[in-house]
N, C-alpha and C positions, 0 to 999 in steps of 0.2 A: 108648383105643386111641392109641398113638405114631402123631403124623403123620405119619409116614415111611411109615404101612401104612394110610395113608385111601387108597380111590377113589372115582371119579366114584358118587354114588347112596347114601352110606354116611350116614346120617343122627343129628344132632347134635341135642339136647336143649338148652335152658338154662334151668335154674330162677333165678328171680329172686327177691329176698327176700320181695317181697309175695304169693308164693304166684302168678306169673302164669310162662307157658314161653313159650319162643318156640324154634320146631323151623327147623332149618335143614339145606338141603340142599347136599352136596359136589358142585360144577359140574366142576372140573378143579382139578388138582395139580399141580405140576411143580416141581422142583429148581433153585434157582438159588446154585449154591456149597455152601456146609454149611446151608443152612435151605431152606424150603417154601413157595412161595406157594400158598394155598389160595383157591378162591373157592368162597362158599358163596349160595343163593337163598333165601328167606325170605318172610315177606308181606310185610315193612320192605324188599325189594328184593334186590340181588345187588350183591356186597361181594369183596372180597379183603383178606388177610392174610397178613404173612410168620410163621413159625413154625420154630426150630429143630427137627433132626430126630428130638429124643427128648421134644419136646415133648407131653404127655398133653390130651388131646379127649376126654369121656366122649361116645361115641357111645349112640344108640337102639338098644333092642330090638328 
């Protein structure tokens, strides 16, 4: 999914090489300029990142 069409609840996968995932959840979004800052909650905590807006996020099923 293009970050530009994540919202709050939208839930992100990450497989790691050794076969371990860590699921992350979309807290808030919002637009600053041409990119995205996202924050995401996780069991490792709640984090933020900026992101262009055609940037690709394989989201969960």
């Amino acid at each position: 999914m293009r970050v530009s069409q994540l919202q709050p609840g939208c839930k992100i996968v990450e497989r790691k090489d050794d076969g371990h995932e860590i699921r992350y959840e979309v807290i808030s979004i919002r637009q600053i300029g041409k990119q995205f800052e996202v924050t995401f909650r996780s069991v490792l905590g709640m984090a933020s990142a900026l992101y262009s807006a055609n940037a690709f996020i394989p989201t969960a099923a």
